[in-house]
N, C-alpha and C positions, 0 to 999 in steps of 0.2 A: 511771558512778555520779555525777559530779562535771561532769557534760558542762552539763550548763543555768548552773554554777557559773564557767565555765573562763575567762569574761572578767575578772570579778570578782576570782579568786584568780590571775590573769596580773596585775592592778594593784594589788593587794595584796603581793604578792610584788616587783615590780620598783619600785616607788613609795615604797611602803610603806618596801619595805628601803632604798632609798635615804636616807629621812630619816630610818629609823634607825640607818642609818650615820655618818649625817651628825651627829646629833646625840648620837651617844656620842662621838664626836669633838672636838666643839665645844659642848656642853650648857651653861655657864658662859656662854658669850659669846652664843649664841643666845639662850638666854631671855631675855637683856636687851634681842631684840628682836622677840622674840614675838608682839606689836601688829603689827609691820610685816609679818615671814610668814605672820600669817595673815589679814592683808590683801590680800597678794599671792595668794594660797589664792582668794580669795572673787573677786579680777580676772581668775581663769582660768576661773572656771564664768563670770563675768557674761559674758567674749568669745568662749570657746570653745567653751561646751559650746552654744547656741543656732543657732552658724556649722555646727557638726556636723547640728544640726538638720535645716538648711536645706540641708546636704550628701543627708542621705538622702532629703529628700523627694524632691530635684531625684534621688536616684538614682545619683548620683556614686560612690555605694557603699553597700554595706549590710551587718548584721553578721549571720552564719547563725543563727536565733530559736533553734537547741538550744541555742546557748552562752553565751547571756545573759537574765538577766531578764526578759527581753521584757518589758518594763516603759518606757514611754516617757512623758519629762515635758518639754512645748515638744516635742515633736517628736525628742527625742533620747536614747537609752538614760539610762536612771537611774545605769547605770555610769560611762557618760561624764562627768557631773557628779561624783563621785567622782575619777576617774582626772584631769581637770581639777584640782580643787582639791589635788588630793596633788601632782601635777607643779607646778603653781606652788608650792606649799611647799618640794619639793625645790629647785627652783631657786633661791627667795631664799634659803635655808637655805646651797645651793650662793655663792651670791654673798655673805654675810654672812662665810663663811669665808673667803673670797680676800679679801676685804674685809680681816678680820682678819690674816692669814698677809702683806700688803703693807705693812701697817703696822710690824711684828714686823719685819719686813725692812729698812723704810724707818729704825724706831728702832735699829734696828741699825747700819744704816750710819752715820747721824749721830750713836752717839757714838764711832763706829771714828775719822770724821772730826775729833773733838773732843778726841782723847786724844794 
């Protein structure tokens, strides 16, 4: 039923839920940098998804046409451009929080040190 769908809602589901894990989490401290995640978003389709490209033409791999879009733009699933920009979000989203939780640590120790 869902078979031409099943790339799409595999990166929806694991992506997807990752940042919104990520960002029930840490919502407060993330938006303030918002600009920068979804910058990072936009440097993963500009390097990733075209490399993929250039992966299927050459053959390297390729994805079974029932289970995705079949929809190709530059040469590479319209999903993958998707799936790209949502992993680079997770990740900086991932990095803004250890960002945060090191700081919290580090303010921590130095007033332990101070008292």
């Amino acid at each position: 039923m869902f078979e031409q769908y099943s790339y799409l809602i595999t990166i929806l589901f694991f992506a997807g839920g990752s940042i919104l894990i990520e960002w029930l989490i840490g919502y407060k401290y993330l938006k303030k940098h918002l600009r920068e995640i979804l910058i990072a978003g936009i440097v993963g389709v500009l390097f990733t998804a075209p490399l993929e490209g250039t992966a299927l033409v050459g053959k390297d791999y390729s994805f079974y046409p029932e289970t995705t879009l079949n929809t190709l733009l530059f040469g590479a699933e319209l999903e993958t451009y998707l799936f790209s920009f949502l992993v680079g979000i997770a990740v900086a989203s991932a990095t803004f929080i250890g960002i945060r939780i090191e700081d919290m640590r580090k303010n921590k120790s130095d007033c332990r040190n101070h008292t």
